[in-house]
VEXDREN-2710 file (C-alpha; in Angstrom, 1 decimal):
% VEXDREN-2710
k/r/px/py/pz
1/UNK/-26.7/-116.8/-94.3
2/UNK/-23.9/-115.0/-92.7
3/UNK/-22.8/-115.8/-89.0
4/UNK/-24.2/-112.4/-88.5
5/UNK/-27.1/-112.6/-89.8
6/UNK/-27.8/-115.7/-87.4
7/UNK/-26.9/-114.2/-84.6
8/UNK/-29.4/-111.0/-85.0
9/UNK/-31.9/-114.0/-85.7
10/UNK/-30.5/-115.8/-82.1
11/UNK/-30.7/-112.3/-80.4
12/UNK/-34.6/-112.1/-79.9
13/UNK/-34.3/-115.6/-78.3
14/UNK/-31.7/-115.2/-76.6
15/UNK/-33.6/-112.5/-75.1
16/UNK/-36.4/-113.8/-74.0
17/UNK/-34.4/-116.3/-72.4
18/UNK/-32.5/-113.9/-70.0
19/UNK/-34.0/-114.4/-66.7
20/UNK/-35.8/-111.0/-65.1
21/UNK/-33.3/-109.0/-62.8
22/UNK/-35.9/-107.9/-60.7
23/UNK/-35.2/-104.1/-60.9
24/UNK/-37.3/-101.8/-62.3
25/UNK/-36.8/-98.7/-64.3
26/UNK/-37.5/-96.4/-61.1
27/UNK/-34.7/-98.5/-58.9
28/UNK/-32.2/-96.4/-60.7
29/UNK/-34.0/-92.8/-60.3
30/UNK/-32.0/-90.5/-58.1
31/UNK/-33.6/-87.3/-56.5
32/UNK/-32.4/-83.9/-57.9
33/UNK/-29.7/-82.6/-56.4
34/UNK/-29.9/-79.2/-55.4
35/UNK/-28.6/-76.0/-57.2
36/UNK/-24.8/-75.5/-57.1
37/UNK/-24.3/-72.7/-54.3
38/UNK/-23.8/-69.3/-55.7
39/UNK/-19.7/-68.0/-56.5
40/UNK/-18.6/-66.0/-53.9
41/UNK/-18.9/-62.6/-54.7
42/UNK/-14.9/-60.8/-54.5
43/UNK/-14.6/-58.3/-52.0
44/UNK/-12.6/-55.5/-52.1
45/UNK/-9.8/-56.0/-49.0
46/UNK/-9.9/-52.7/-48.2
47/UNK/-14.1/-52.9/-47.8
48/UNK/-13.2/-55.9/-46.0
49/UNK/-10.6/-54.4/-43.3
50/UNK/-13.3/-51.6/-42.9
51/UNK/-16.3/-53.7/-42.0
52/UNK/-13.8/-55.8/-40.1
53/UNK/-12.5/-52.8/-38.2
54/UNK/-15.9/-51.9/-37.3
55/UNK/-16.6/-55.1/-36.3
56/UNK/-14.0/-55.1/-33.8
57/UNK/-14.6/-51.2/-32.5
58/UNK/-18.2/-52.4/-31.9
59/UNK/-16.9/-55.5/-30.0
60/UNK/-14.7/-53.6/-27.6
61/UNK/-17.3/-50.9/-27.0
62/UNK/-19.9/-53.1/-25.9
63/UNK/-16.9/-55.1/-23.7
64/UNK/-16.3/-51.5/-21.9
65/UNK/-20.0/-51.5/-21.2
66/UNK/-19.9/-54.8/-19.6
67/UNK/-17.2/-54.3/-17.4
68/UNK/-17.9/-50.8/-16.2
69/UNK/-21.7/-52.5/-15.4
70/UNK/-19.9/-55.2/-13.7
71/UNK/-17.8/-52.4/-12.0
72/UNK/-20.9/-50.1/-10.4
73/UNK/-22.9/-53.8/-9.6
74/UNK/-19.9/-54.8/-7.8
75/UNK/-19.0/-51.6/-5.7
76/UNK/-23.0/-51.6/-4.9
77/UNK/-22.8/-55.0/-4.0
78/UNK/-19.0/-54.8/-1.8
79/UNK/-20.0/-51.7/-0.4
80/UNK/-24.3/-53.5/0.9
81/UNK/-22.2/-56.5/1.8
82/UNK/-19.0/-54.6/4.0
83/UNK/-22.0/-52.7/5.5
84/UNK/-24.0/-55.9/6.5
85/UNK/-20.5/-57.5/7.8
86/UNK/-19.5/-54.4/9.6
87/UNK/-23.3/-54.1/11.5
88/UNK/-22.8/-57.9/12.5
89/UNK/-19.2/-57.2/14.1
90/UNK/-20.3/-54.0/15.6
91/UNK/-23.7/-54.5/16.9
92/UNK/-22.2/-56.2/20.4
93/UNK/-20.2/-53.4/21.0
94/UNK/-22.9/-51.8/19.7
95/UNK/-25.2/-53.5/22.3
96/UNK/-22.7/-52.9/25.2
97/UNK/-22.5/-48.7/24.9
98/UNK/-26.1/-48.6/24.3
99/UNK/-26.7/-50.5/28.0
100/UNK/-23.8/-48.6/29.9
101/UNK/-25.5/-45.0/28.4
102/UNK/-28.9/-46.5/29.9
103/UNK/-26.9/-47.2/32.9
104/UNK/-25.7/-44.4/33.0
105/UNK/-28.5/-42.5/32.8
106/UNK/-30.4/-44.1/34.9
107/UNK/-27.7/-43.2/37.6
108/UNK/-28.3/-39.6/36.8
109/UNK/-31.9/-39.6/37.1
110/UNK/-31.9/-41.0/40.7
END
């Protein structure tokens, strides 16, 4: 016999004396991967400057909004708040004429 021959004779021995790895057929299945994401679709760059445009027109318009809604809720507020401070400065002097024109006319009645 050929030293081939021997050896394909040696191999089924040789194979049952290989000692067990411990892994199992399943220790090397992997989940599925998911699906490649799509291509991009190509966009005109004119479409895109257009959307974009409108984008940005939309953007400013509702900024205007804000600030002239900012605008009236601050006057209303200045204008409640000045009124309050000016009451609170005034209302001694306020006080004062209103007891001098009692005064007074309580001097005229007599």
């Amino acid at each position: 016999m050929s030293s081939f021959s021997n050896a394909l004779e040696a191999a089924p021995a040789a194979a049952d004396a290989i000692e067990p790895t411990g892994f199992v057929e399943d220790d090397f299945a992997f989940q599925q991967l998911p699906p490649a994401p799509p291509t991009p679709r190509r966009v005109d760059p004119a479409v895109a400057r257009n959307e974009a445009a409108q984008i940005v027109a939309a953007a400013q318009a509702e900024a205007e909004q804000i600030r002239e809604q900012a605008r009236v809720e601050g006057h209303t507020e200045g204008y409640e708040l000045g009124r309050a401070e000016a009451s609170a400065q005034c209302a001694p002097a306020v006080q004062a004429l209103a007891t001098v024109l009692a005064e007074l006319t309580g001097d005229k009645q007599r």
